[in-house]
mmCIF file of the N, C-alpha and C atoms, coordinates in Angstrom:
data_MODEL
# 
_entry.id   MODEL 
# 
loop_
_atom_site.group_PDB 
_atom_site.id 
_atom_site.type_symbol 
_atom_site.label_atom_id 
_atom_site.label_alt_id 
_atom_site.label_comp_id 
_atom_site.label_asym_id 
_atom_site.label_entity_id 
_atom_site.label_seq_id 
_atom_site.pdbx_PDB_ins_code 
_atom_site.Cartn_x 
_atom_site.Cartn_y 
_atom_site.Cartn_z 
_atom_site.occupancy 
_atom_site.B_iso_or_equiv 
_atom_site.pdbx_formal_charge 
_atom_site.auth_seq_id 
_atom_site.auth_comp_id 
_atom_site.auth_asym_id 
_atom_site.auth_atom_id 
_atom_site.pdbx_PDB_model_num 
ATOM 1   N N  . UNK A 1 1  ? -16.446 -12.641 -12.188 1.00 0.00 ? 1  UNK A N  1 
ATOM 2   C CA . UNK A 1 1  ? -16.547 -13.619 -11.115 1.00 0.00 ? 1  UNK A CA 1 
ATOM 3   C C  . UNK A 1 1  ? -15.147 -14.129 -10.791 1.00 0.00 ? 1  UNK A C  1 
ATOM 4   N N  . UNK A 1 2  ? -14.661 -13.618 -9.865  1.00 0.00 ? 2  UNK A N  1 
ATOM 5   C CA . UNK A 1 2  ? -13.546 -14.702 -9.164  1.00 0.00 ? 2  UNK A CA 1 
ATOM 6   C C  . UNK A 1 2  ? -13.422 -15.998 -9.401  1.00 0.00 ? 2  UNK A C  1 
ATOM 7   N N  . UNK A 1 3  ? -12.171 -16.680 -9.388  1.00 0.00 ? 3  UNK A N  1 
ATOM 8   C CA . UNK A 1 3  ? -12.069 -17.803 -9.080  1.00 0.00 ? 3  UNK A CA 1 
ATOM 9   C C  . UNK A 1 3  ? -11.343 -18.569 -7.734  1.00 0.00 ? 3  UNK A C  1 
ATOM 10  N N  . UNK A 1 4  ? -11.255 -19.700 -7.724  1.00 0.00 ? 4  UNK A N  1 
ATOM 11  C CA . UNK A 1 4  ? -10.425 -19.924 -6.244  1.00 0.00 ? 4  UNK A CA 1 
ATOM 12  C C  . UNK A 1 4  ? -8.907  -19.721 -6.879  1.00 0.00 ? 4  UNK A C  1 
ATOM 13  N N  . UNK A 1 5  ? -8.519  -19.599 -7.766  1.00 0.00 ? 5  UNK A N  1 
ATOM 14  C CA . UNK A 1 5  ? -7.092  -19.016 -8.634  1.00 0.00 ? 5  UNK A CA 1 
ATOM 15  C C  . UNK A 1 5  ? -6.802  -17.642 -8.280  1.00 0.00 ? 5  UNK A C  1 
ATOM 16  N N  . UNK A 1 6  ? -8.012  -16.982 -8.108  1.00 0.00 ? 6  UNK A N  1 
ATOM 17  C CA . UNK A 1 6  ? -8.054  -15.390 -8.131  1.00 0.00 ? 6  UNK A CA 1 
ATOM 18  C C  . UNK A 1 6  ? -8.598  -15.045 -6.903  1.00 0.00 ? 6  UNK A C  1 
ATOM 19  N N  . UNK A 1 7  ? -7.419  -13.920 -6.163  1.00 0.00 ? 7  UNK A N  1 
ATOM 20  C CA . UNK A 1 7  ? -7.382  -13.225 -4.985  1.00 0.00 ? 7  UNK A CA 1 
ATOM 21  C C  . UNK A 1 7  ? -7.487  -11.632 -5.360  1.00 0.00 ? 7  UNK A C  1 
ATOM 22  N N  . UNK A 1 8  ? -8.676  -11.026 -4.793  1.00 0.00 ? 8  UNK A N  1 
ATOM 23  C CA . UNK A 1 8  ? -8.806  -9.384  -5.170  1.00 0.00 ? 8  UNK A CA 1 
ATOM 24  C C  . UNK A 1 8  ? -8.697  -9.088  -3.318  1.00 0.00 ? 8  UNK A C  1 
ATOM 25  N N  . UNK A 1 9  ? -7.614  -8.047  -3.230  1.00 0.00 ? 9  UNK A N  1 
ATOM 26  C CA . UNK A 1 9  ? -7.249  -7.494  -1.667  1.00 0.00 ? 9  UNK A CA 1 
ATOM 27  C C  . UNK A 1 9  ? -7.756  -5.940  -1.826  1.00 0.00 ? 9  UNK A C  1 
ATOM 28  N N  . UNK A 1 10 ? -7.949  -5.499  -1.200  1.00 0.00 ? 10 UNK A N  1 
ATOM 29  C CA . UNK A 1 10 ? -8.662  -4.005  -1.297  1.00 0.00 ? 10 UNK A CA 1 
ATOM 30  C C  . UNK A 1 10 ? -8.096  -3.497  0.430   1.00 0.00 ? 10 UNK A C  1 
ATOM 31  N N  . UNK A 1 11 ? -7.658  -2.178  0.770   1.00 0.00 ? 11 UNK A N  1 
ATOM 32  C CA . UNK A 1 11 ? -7.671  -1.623  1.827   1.00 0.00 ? 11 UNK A CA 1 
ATOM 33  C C  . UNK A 1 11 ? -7.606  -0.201  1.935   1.00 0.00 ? 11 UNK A C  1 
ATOM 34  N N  . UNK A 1 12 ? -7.550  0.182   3.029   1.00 0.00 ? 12 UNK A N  1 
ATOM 35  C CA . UNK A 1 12 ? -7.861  1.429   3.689   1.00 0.00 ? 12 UNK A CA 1 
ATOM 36  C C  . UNK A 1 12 ? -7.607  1.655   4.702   1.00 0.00 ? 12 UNK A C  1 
ATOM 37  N N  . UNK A 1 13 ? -6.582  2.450   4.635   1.00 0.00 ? 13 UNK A N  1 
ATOM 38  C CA . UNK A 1 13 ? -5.630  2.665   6.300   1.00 0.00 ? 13 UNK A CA 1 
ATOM 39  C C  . UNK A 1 13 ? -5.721  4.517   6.382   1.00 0.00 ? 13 UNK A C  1 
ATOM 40  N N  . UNK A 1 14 ? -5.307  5.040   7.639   1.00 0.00 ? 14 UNK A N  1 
ATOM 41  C CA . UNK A 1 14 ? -5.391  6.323   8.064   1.00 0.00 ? 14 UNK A CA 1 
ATOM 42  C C  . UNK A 1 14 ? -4.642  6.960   9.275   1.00 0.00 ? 14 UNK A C  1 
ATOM 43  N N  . UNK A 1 15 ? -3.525  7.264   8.658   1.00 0.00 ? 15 UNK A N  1 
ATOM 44  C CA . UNK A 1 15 ? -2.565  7.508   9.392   1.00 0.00 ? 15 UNK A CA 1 
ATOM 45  C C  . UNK A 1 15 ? -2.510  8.906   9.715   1.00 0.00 ? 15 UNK A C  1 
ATOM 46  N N  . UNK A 1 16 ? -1.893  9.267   11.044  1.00 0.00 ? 16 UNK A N  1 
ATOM 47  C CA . UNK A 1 16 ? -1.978  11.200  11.646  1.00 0.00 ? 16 UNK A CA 1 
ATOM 48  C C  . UNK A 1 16 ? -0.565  11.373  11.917  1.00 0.00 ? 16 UNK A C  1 
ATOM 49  N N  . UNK A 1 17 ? 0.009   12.545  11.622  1.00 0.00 ? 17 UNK A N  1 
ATOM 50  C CA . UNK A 1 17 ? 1.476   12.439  11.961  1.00 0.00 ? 17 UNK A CA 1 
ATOM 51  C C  . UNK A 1 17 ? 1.494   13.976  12.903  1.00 0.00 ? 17 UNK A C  1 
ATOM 52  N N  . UNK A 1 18 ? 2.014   14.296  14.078  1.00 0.00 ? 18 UNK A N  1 
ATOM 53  C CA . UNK A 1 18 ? 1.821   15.138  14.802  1.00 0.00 ? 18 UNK A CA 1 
ATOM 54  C C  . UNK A 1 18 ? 2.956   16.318  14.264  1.00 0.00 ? 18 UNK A C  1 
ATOM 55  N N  . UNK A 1 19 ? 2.808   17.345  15.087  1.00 0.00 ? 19 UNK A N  1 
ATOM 56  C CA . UNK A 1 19 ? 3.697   17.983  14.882  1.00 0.00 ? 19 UNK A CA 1 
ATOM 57  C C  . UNK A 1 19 ? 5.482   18.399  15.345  1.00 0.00 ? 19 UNK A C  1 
ATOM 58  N N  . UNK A 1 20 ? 6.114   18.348  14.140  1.00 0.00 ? 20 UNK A N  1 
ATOM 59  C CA . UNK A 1 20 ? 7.711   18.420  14.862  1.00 0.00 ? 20 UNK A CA 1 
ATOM 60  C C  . UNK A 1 20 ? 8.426   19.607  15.605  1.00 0.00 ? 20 UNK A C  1 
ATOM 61  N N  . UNK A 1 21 ? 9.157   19.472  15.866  1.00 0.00 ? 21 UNK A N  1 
ATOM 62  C CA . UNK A 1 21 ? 10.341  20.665  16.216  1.00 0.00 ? 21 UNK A CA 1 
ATOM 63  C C  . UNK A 1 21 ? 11.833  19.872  16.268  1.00 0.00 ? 21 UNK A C  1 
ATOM 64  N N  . UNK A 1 22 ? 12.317  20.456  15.419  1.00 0.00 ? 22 UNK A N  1 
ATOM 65  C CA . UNK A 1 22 ? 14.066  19.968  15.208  1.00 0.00 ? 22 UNK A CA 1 
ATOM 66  C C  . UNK A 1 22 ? 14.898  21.698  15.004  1.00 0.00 ? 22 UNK A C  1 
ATOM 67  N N  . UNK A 1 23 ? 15.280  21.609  16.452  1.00 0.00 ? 23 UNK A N  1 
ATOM 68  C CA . UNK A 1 23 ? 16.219  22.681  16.678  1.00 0.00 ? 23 UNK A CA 1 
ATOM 69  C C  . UNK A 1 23 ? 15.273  24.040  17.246  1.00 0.00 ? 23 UNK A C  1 
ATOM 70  N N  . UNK A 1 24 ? 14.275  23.760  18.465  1.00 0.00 ? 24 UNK A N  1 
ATOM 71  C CA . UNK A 1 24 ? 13.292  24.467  18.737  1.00 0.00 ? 24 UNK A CA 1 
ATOM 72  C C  . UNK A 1 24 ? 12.635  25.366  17.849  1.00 0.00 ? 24 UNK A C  1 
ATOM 73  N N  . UNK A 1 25 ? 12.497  24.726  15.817  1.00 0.00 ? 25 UNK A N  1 
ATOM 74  C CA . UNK A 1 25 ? 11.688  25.668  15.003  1.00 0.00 ? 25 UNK A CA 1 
ATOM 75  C C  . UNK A 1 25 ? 10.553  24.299  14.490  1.00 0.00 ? 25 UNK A C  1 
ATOM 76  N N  . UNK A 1 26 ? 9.464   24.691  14.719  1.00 0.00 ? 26 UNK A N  1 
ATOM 77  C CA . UNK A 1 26 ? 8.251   23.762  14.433  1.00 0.00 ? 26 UNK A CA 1 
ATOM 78  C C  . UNK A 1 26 ? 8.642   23.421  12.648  1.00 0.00 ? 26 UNK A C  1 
ATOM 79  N N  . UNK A 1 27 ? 8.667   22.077  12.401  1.00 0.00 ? 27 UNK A N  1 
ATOM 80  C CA . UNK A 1 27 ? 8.490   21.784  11.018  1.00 0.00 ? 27 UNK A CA 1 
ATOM 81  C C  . UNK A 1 27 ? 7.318   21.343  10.649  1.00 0.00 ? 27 UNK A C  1 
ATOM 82  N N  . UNK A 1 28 ? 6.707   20.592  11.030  1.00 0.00 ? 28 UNK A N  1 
ATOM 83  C CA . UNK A 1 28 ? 5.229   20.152  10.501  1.00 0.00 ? 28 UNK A CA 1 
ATOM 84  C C  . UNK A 1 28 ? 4.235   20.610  11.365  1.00 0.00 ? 28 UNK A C  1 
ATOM 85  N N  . UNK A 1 29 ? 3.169   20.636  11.077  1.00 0.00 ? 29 UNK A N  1 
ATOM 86  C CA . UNK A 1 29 ? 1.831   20.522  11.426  1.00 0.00 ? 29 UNK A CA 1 
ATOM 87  C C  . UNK A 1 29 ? 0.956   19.568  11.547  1.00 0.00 ? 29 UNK A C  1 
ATOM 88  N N  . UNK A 1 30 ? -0.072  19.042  12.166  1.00 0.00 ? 30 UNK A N  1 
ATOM 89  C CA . UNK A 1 30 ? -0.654  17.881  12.523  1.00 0.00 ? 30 UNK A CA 1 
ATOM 90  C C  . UNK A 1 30 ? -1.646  17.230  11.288  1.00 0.00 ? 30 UNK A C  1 
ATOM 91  N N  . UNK A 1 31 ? -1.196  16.027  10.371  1.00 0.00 ? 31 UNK A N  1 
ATOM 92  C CA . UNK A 1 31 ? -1.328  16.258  8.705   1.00 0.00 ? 31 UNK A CA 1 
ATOM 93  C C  . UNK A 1 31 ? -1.964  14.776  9.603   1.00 0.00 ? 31 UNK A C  1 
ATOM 94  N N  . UNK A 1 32 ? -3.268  14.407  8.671   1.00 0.00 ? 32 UNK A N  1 
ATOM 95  C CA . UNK A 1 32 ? -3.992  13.071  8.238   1.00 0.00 ? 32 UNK A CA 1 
ATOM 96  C C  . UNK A 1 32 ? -3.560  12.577  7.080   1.00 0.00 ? 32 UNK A C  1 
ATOM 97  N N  . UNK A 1 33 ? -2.889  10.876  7.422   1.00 0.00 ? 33 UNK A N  1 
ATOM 98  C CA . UNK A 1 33 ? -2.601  10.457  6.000   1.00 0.00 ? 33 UNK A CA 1 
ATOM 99  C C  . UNK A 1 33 ? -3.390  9.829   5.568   1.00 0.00 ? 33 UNK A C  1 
ATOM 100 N N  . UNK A 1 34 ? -4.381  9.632   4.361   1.00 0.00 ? 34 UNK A N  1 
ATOM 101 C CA . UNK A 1 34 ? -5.251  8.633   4.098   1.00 0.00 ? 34 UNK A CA 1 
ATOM 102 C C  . UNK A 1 34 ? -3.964  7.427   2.573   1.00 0.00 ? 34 UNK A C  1 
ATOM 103 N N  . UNK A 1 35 ? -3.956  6.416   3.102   1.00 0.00 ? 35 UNK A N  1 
ATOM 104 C CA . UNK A 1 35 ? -3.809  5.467   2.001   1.00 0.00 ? 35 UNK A CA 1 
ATOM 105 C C  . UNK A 1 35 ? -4.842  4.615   1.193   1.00 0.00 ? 35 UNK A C  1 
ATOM 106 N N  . UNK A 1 36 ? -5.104  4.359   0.394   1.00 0.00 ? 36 UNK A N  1 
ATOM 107 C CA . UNK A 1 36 ? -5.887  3.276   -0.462  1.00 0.00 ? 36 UNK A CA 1 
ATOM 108 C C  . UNK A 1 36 ? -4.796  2.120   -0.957  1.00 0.00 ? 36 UNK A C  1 
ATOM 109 N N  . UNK A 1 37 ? -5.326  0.649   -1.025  1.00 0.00 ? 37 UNK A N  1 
ATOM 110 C CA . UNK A 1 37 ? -4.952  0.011   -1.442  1.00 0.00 ? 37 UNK A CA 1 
ATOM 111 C C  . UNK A 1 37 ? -5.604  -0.828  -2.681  1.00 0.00 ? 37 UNK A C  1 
ATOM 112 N N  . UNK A 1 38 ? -4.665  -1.706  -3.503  1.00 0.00 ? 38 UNK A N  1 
ATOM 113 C CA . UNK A 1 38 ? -5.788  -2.693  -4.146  1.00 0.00 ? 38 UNK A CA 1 
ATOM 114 C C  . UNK A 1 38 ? -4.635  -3.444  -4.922  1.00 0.00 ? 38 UNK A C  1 
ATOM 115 N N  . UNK A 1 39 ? -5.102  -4.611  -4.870  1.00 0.00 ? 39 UNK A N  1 
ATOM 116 C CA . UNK A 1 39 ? -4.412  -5.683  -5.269  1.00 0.00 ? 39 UNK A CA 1 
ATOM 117 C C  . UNK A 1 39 ? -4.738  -7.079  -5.845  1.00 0.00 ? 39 UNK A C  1 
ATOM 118 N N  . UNK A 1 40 ? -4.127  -8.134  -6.701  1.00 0.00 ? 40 UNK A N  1 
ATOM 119 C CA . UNK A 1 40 ? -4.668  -9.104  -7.044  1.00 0.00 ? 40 UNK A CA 1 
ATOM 120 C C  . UNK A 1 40 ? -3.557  -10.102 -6.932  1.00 0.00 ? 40 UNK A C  1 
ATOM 121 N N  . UNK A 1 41 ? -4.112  -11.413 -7.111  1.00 0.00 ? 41 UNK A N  1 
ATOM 122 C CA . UNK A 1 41 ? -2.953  -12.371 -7.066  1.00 0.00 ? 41 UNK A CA 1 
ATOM 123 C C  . UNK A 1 41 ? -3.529  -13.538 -7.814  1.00 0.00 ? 41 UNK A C  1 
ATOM 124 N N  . UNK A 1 42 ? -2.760  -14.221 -8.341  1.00 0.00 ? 42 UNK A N  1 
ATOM 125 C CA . UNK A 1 42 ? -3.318  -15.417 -9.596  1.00 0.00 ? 42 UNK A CA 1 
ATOM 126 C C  . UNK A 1 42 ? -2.489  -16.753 -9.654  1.00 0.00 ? 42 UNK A C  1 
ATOM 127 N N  . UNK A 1 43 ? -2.832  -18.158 -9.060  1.00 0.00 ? 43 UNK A N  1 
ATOM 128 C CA . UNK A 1 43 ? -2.108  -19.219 -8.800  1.00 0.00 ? 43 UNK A CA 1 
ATOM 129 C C  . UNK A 1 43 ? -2.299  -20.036 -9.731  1.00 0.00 ? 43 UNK A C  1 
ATOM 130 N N  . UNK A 1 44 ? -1.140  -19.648 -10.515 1.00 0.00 ? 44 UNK A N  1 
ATOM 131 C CA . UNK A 1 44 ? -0.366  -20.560 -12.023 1.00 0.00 ? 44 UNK A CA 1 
ATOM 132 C C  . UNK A 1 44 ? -0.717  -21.970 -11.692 1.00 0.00 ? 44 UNK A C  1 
ATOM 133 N N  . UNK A 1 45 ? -0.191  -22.443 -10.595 1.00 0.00 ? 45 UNK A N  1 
ATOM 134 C CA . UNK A 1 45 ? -0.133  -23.833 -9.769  1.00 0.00 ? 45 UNK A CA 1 
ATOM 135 C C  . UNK A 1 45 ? -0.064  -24.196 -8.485  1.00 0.00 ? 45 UNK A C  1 
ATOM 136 N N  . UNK A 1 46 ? -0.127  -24.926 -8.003  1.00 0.00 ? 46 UNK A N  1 
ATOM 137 C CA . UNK A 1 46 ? 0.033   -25.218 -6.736  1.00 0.00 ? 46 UNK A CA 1 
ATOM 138 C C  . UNK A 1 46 ? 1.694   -24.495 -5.776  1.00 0.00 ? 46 UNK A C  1 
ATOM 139 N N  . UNK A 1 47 ? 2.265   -24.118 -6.785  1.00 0.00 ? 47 UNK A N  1 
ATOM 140 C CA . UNK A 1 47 ? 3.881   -24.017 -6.238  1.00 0.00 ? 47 UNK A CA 1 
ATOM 141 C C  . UNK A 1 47 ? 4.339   -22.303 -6.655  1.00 0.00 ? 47 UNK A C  1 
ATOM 142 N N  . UNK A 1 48 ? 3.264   -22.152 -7.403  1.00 0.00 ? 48 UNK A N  1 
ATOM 143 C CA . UNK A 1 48 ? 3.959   -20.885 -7.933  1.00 0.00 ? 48 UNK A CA 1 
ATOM 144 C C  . UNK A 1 48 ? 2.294   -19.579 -8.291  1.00 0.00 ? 48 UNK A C  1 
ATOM 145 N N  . UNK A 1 49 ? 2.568   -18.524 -8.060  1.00 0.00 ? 49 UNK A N  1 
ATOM 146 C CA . UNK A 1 49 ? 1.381   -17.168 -7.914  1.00 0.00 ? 49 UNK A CA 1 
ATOM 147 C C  . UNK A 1 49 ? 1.961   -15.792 -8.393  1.00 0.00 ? 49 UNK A C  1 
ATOM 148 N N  . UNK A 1 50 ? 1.261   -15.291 -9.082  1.00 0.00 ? 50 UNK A N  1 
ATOM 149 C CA . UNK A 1 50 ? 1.599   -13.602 -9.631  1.00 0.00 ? 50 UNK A CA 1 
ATOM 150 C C  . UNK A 1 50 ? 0.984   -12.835 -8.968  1.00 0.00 ? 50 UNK A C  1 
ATOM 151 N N  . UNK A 1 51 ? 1.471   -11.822 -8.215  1.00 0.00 ? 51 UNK A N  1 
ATOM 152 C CA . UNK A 1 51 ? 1.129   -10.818 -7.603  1.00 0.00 ? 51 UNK A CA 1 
ATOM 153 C C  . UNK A 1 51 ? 1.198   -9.476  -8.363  1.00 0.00 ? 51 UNK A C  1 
ATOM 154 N N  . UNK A 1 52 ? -0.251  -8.767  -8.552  1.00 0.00 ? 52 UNK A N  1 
ATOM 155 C CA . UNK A 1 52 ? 0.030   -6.927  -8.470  1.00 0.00 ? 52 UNK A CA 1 
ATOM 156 C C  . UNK A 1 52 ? -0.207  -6.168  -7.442  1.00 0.00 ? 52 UNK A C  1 
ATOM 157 N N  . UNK A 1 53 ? -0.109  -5.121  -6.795  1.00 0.00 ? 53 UNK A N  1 
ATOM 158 C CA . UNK A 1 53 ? -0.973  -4.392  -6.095  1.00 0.00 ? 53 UNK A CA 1 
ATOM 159 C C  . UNK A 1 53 ? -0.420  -2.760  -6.357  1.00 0.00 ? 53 UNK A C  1 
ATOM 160 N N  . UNK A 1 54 ? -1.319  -1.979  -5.805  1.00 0.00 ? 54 UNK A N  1 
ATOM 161 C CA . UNK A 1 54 ? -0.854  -0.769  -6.284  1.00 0.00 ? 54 UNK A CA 1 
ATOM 162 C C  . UNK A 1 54 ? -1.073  0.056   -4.874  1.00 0.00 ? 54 UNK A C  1 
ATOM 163 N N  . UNK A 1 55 ? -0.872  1.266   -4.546  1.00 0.00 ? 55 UNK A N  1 
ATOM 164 C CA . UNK A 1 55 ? -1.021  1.717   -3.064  1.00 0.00 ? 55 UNK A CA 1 
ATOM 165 C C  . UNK A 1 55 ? -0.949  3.579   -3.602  1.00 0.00 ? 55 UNK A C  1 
ATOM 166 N N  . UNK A 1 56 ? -1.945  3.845   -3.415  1.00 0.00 ? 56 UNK A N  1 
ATOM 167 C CA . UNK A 1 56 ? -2.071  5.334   -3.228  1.00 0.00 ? 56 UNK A CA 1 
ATOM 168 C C  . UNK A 1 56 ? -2.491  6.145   -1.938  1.00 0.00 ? 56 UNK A C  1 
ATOM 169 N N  . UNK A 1 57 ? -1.743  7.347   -1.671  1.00 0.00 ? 57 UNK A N  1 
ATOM 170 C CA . UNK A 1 57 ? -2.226  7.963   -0.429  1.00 0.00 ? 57 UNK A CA 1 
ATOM 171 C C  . UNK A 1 57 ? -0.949  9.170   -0.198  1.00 0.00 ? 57 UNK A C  1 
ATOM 172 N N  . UNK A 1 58 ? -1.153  9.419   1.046   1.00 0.00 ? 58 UNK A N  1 
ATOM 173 C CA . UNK A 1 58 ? -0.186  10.379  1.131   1.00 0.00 ? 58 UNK A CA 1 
ATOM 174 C C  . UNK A 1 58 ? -0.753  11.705  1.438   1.00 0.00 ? 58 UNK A C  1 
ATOM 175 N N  . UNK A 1 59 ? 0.066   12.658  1.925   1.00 0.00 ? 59 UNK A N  1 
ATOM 176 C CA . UNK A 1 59 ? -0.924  14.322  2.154   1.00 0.00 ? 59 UNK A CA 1 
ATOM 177 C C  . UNK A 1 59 ? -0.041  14.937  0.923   1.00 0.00 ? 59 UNK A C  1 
ATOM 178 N N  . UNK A 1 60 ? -0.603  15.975  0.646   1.00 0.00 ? 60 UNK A N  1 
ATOM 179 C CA . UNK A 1 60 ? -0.306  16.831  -0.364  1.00 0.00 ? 60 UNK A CA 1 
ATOM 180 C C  . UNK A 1 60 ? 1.335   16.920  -0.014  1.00 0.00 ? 60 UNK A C  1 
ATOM 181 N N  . UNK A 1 61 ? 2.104   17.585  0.650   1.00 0.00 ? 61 UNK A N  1 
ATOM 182 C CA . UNK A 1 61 ? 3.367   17.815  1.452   1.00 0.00 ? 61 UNK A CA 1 
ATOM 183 C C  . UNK A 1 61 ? 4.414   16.702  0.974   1.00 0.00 ? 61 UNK A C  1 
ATOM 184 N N  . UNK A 1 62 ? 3.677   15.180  1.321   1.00 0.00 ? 62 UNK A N  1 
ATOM 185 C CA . UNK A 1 62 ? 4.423   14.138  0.841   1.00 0.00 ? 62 UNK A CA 1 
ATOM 186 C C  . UNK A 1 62 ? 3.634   12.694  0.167   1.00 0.00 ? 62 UNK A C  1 
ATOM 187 N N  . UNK A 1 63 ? 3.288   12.820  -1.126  1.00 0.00 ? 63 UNK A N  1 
ATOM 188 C CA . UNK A 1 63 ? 2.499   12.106  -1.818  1.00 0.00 ? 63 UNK A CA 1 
ATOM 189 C C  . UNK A 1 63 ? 3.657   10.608  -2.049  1.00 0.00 ? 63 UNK A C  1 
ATOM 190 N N  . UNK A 1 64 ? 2.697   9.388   -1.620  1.00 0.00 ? 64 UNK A N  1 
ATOM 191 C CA . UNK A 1 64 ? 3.077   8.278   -1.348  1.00 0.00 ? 64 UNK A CA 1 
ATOM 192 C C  . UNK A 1 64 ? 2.343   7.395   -2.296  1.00 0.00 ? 64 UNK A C  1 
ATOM 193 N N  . UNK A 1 65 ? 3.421   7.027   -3.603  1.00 0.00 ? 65 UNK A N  1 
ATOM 194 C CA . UNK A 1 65 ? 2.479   6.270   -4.281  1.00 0.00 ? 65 UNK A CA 1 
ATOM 195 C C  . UNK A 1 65 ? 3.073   4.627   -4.298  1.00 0.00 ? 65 UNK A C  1 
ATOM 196 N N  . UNK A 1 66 ? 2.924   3.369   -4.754  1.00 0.00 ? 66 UNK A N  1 
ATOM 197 C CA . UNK A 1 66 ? 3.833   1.878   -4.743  1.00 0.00 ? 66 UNK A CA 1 
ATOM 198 C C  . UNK A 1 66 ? 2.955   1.275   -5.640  1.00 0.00 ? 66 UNK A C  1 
ATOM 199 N N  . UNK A 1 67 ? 3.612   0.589   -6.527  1.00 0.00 ? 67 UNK A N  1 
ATOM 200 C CA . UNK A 1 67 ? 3.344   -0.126  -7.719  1.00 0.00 ? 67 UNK A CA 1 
ATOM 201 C C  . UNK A 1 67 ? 4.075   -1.221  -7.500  1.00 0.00 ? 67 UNK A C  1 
ATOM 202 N N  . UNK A 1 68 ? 3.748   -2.783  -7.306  1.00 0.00 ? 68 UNK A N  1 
ATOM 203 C CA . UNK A 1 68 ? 4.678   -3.474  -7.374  1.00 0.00 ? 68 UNK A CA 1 
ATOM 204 C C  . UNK A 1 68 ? 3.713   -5.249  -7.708  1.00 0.00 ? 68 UNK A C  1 
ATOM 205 N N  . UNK A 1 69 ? 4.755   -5.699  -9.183  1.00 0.00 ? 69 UNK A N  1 
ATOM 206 C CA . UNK A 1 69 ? 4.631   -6.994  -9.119  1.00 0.00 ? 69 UNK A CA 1 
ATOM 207 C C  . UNK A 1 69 ? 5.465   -7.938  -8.834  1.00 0.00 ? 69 UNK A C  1 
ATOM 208 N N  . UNK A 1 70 ? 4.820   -9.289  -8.207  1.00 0.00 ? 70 UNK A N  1 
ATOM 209 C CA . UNK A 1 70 ? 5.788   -10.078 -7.470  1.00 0.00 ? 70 UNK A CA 1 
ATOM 210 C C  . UNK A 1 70 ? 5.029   -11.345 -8.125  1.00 0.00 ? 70 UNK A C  1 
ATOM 211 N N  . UNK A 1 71 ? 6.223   -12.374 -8.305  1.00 0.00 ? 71 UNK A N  1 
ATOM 212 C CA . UNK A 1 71 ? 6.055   -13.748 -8.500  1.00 0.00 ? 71 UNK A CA 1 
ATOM 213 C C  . UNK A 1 71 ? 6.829   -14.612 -6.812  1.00 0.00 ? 71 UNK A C  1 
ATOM 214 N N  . UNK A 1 72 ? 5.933   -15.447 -6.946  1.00 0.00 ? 72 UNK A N  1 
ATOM 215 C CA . UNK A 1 72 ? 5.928   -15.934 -5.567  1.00 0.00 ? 72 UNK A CA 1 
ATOM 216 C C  . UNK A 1 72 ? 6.046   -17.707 -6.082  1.00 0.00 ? 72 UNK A C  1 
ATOM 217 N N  . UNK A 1 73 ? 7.272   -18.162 -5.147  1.00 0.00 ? 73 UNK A N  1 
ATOM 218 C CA . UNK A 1 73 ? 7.626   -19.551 -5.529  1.00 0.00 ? 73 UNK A CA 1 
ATOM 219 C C  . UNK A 1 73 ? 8.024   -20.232 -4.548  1.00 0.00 ? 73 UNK A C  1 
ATOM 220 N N  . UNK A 1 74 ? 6.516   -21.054 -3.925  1.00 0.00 ? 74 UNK A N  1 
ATOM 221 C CA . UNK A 1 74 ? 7.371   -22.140 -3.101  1.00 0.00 ? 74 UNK A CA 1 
ATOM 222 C C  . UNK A 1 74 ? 8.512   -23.842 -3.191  1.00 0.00 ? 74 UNK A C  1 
ATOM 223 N N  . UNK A 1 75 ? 9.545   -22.904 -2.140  1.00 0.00 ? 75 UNK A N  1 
ATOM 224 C CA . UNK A 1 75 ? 10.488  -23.953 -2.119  1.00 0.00 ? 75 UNK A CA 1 
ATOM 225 C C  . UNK A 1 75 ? 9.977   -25.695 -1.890  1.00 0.00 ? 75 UNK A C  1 
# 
C-alpha cells in the first residue's frame, strides 16, 4: 500500500524513426522504438525526496537503457 510519502510513476512511450540517407547511401530503415518506464520517489520531509527510476527500450540496432537516483532539495 502506498503512502502519501510514496510516489510509484510507470510509463510507456513509442517512438518511429524513419529512414536516412547521408551521402545518397540509405542508412536506416523505418525502426519502432518502444520505451518502458518505472519509477519511485519517497519524501524524507517536507524539504527534501529520494528519487529512483529506471527506463528500458530501444530497437535491437540501438538498445537504450537509464538508471538513475536523485535526491531532490528544496531551497
Amino acid at each position: 500500500m502506498l503512502s502519501p510519502k510514496i510516489t510509484l510513476d510507470m510509463g510507456i512511450e513509442q517512438r518511429f524513426q524513419s529512414a536516412n540517407k547521408i551521402n545518397n547511401k540509405k542508412t536506416t530503415n523505418i525502426r519502432s522504438i518502444p520505451t518502458y518506464s518505472v519509477g519511485s520517489t519517497y519524501s524524507i520531509d517536507s524539504d527534501t525526496a529520494l528519487s529512483i527510476s529506471a527506463s528500458l527500450g530501444g530497437s535491437s540496432a540501438a538498445p537504450d537503457n537509464i538508471f538513475s537516483f536523485n535526491i531532490w532539495q528544496k531551497f
